[in-house]
N, C-alpha and C positions, 0 to 999 in steps of 0.2 A: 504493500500500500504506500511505503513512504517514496519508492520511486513513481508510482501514479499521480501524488500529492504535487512532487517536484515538477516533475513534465507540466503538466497542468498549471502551475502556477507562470513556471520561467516562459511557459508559451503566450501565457499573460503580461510577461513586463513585472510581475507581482512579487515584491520582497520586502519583507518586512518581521512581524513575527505575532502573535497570536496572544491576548489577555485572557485568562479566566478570573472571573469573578467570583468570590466566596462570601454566600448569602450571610448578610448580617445576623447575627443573635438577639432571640426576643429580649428587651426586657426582662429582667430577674421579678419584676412590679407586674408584669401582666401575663399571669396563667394561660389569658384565650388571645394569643391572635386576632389584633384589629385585620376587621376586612377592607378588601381596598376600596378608597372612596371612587366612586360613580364619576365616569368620565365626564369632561365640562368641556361641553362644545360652545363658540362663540358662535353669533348670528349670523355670518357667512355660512360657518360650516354647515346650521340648521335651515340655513335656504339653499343650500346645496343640493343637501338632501329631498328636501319637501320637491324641488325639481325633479332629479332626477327618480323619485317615484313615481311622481307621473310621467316620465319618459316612458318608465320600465311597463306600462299598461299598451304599451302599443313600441315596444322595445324595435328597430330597425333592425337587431340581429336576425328574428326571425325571416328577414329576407335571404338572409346568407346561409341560414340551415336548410329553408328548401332550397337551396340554389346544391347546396352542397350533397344533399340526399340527391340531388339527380347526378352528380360528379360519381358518388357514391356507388349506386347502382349501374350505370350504364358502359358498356364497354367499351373503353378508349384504349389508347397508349401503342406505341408499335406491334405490342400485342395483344391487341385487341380484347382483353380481358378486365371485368367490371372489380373492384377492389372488394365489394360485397361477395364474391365470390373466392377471390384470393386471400384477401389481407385479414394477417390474426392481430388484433389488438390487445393479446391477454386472453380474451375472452371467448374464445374458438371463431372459425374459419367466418368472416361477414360478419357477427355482435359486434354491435356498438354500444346497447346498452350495460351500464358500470362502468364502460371502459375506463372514462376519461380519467373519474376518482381513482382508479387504481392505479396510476402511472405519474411520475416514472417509474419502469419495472423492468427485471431481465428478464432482452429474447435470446432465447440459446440461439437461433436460425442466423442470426448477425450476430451473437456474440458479444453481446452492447445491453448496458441498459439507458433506458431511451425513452423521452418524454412523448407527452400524444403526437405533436409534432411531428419530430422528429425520425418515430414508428410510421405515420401516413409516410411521410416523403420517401423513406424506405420501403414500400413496398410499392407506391409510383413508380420506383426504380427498379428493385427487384420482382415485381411480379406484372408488370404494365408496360416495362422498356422506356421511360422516360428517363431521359439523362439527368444526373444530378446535378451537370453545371449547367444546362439551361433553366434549371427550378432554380436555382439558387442565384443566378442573373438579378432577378426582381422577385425575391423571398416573399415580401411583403408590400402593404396599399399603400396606394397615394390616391390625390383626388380624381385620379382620371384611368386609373386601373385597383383592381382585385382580384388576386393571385388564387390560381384553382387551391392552390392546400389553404388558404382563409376560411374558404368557402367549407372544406372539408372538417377542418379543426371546429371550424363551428356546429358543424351537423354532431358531431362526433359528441363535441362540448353538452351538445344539448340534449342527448340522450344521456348523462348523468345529474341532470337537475334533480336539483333536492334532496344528492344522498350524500351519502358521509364522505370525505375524503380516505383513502386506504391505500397509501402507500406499502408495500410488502417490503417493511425496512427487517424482517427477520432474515429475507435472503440475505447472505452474506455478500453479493456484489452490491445491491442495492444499499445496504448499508457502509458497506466500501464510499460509495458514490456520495452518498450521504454525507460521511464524514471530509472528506473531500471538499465537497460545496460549503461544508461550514468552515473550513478551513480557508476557502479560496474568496468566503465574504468578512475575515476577518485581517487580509493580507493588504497594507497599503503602499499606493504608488502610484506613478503619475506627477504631471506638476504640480497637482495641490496636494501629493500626497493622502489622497483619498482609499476608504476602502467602503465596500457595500454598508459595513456597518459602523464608520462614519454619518452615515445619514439613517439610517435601518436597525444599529443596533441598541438604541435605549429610548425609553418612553416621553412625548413630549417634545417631539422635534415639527419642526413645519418649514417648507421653503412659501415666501409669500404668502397665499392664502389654499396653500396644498398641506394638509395634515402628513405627514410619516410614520408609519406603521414598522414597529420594533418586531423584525421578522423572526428574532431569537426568539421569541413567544408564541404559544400559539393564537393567543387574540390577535398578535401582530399578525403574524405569518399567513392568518386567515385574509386579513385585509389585501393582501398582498395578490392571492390568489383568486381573490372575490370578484367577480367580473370580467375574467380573460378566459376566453378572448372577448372584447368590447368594441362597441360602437363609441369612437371617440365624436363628439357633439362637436367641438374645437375646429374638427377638421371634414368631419363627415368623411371616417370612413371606418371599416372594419378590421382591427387588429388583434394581433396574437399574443399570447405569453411569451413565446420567443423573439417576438419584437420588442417588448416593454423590458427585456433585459437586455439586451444588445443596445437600445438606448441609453437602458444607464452607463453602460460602457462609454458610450459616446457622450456623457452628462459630466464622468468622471476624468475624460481626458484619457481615456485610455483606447490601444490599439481595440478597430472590432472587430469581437470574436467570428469565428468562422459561422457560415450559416449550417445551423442544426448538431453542434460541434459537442464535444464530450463536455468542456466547458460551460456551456448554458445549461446542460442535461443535469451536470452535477449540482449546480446552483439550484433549478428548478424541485432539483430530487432534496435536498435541504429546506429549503421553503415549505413546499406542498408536507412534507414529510413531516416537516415541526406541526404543520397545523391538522394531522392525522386529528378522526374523530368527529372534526365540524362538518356541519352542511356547508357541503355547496352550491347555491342557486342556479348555475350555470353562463350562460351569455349575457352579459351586460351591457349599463350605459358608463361612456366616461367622457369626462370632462374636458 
């Protein structure tokens, strides 16, 4: 593992070295543990919200999921074959239902463990004949295009609405990976010297009128994961989990990561993986 750790990190630019933090001692004066006080949103945050709930009654993702269930089923690709038929996402040959909650997960067939992403564009390639570097040309949207695996990730996203998250961090690669990604968000560098948890790892941070969710937690780590892939309102258009972390890379000043790379997989398998347990509501609105 400590030569995966390395690789991974130096492919990053990333050195530095890693805090643990050792939980305070109660009081000797207080037998019960105060519970922790009730988060205090300011009135931006609480018209934020009140918005984007009524976005979420007529949510523009669902455009993207049927778009993506017909990607889904029908048979494309040099060879001619529908991914509903080929591609295993965990969940046997064509399921999509659970899938999303339970990934990142190892496939023995690629020998990777591999976020929902990551898994689709994988078997685009190996079971459909599409090239990896023309998918990875234009990975993701902008306003005047949307990239078939979008459309996918969000069909996929939306047949796990409303279940738990379930990372299978017992497998020992997955939890490899795991440790990994917590490793590789606690590593800072770059010209400011940043690392993912710089901004991600303790409670009560905000850039302007953007809250930041402490992904070491799972209430953080939930927020994190709440919503992607989402319709950003800002831009009007539909994005992925693998994009919203390739940007922080690009937020941090740091080289970006390869598209669909061990790299993102690992960070994502750390996030999702802290917030094992919570619902997930699926395709969201963002701002």
């Amino acid at each position: 593992m400590k030569q995966r750790v390395t690789g991974a990190l130096c492919a990053l630019a990333v050195m530095g070295s890693a805090f643990a933090q050792t939980p305070a001692k109660k009081p000797a004066a207080r037998p019960v543990a105060q519970a922790p006080a009730a988060e205090v949103k300011d009135a931006a945050t609480l018209e934020f919200e009140k918005f984007r709930a009524e976005m979420e009654d007529s949510n523009p993702a669902e455009l993207f999921e049927m778009k993506g269930e017909e990607q889904w089923k029908i048979k494309r690709g040099p060879n001619n074959v529908a991914l509903a038929e080929s591609c295993d996402l965990g969940q046997g040959v064509g399921k999509v239902a659970g899938a999303y909650v339970k990934m990142p997960r190892y496939f023995a067939d690629a020998d990777a463990v591999m976020d929902a992403e990551r898994r689709i564009v994988w078997c685009m390639v190996e079971k459909q004949g599409f090239k990896f570097d023309d998918i990875a040309k234009k990975p993701f949207a902008d306003s005047n295009f949307t990239p078939d695996i979008t459309n996918l990730v969000t069909y996929v996203a939306g047949h796990s609405r409303n279940m738990k998250l379930d990372v299978p961090l017992k497998d020992p690669k997955v939890r490899e990976a795991y440790e990994i990604g917590k490793a590789m968000a606690a590593y800072r560098a770059g010209p400011y010297d940043f690392s993912c948890n710089t901004c991600h790892g303790s409670d009560g941070k905000r850039i302007r009128m953007q809250n930041l969710p402490n992904i070491s937690t799972p209430q953080g780590a939930i927020q994190g994961v709440q919503g992607w892939p989402g319709y950003r309102m800002t831009g009007g258009v539909m994005l992925t989990h693998q994009w919203r972390m390739s940007d922080c890379f690009r937020q941090q000043r740091f080289p970006q990561p390869k598209y669909a790379s061990d790299a993102v997989t690992y960070l994502l398998t750390y996030m999702i993986g802290t917030a094992n347990g919570l619902e997930y509501k699926g395709p969201g609105i963002k701002r």
